[in-house]
MIMAR-591054 format. One line per 10 residues: number of its first residue (from 1); their letters; for each residue y negated, z negated, x negated of C-alpha. Coordinates in pm, whole numbers, plus 50000, padded with zeros to 5 digits. Layout:
BEGIN
NUM = a = Y Z X ~ ...;
This chain:
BEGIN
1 = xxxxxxxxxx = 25849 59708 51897 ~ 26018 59850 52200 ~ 26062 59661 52529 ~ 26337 59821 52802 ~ 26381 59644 53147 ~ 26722 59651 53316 ~ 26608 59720 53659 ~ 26938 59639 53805 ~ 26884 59297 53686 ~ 26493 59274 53716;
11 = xxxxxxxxxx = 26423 59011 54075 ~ 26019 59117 54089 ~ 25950 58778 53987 ~ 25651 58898 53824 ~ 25649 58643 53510 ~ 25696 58903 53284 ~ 25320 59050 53376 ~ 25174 58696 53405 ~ 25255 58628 53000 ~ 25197 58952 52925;
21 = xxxxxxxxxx = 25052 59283 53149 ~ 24970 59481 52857 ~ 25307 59562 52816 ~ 25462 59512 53162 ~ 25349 59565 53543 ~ 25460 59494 53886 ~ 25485 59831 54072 ~ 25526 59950 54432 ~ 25949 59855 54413 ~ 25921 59519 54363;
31 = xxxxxxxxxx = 26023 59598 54034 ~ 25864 59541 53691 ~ 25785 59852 53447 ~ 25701 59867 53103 ~ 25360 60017 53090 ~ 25345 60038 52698 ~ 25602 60141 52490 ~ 25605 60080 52210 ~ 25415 59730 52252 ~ 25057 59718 52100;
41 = xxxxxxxxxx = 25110 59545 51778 ~ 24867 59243 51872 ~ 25062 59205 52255 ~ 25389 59161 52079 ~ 25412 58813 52055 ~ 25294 58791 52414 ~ 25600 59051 52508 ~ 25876 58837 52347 ~ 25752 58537 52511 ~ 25785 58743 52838;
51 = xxxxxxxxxx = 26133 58834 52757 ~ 26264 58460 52682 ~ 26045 58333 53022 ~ 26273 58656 53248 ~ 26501 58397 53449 ~ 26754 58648 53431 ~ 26735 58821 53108 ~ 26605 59174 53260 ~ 26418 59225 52920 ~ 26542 59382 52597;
61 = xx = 26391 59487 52286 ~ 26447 59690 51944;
């Protein structure tokens, strides 16, 4: 599974890394990154749950 972050949208709240940093990371911008792409198959369920928790929907997947 594939995670993309709309940056545009993204605040650098950093709950996306707290429910799951295998997949995403606070960097330097304030901004957070995917760091694994596609997901690790046993951080997937970990991923979504970061995606519904963005207060701002920043996070997509295919």
């Amino acid at each position: 599974m594939k995670f993309k972050i709309d940056e545009d949208l993204c605040i650098g709240c950093g709950v996306c890394e707290s429910e799951c940093d295998a997949v995403f990371e606070m960097q330097d911008d304030a901004k957070a990154h995917i760091i694994a792409n596609p997901a690790p198959a046993d951080a997937e369920d970990d991923a979504l749950s970061a995606e519904e928790s963005c207060p701002v929907d920043a996070i997509s997947h295919e």
